[in-house]
C-alpha positions as CSV (number, residue, x, y, z in Angstrom):
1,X,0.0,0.0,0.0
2,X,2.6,2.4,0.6
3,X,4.0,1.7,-2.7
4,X,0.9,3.0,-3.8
5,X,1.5,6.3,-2.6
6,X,4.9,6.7,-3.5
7,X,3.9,6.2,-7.2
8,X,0.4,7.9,-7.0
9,X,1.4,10.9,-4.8
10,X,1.1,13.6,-6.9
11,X,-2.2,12.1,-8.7
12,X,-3.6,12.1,-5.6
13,X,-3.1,15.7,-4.8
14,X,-3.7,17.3,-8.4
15,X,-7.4,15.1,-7.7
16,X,-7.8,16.2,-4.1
17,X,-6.1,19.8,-4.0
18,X,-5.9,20.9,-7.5
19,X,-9.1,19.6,-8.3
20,X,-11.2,21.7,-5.2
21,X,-9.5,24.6,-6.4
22,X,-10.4,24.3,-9.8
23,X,-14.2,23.0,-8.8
24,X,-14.5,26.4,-7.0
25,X,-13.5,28.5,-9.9
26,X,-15.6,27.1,-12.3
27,X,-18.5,26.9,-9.1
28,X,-17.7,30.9,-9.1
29,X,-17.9,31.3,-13.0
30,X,-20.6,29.0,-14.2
31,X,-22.7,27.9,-11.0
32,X,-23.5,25.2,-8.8
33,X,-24.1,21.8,-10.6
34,X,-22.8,18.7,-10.4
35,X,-21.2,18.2,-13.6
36,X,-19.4,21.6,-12.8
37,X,-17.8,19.9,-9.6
38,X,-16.8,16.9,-12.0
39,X,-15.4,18.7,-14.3
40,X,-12.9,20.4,-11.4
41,X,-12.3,17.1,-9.7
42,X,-11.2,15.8,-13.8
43,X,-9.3,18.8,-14.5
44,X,-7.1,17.9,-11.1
45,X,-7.0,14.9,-11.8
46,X,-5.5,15.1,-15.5
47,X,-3.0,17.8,-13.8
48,X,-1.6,15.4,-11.5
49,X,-1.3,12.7,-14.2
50,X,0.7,15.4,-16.0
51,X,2.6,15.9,-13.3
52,X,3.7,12.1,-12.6
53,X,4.3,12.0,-16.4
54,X,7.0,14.8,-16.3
55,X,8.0,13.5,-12.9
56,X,7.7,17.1,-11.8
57,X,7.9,17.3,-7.3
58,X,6.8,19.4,-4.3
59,X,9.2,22.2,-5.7
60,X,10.0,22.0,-9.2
């Protein structure tokens, strides 16, 4: 399990982090729906993927 999360870090936190954030900019500029909320949540989660792609970290 902790190999897991080791290779699934940062796809964890662009879904988690990245994704809120971006859920409550689109929330602010189109309004409250579900499918607005998914589409955050799969923008966050295609930023982390990008992110363990590049191998990019905390800092770089």
């Amino acid at each position: 399990m902790e190999k897991f999360f080791e290779d699934w870090y940062l796809v964890i936190f662009g879904l988690l982090f990245w994704g809120s954030i971006f859920g409550a900019c689109l929330f602010y500029a189109l309004g409250a729906s579900l499918l607005v909320s998914s589409i955050g949540y799969l923008l966050g989660f295609l930023f982390g993927l990008q992110a363990k792609r590049k191998g990019w970290g905390w800092i770089t």
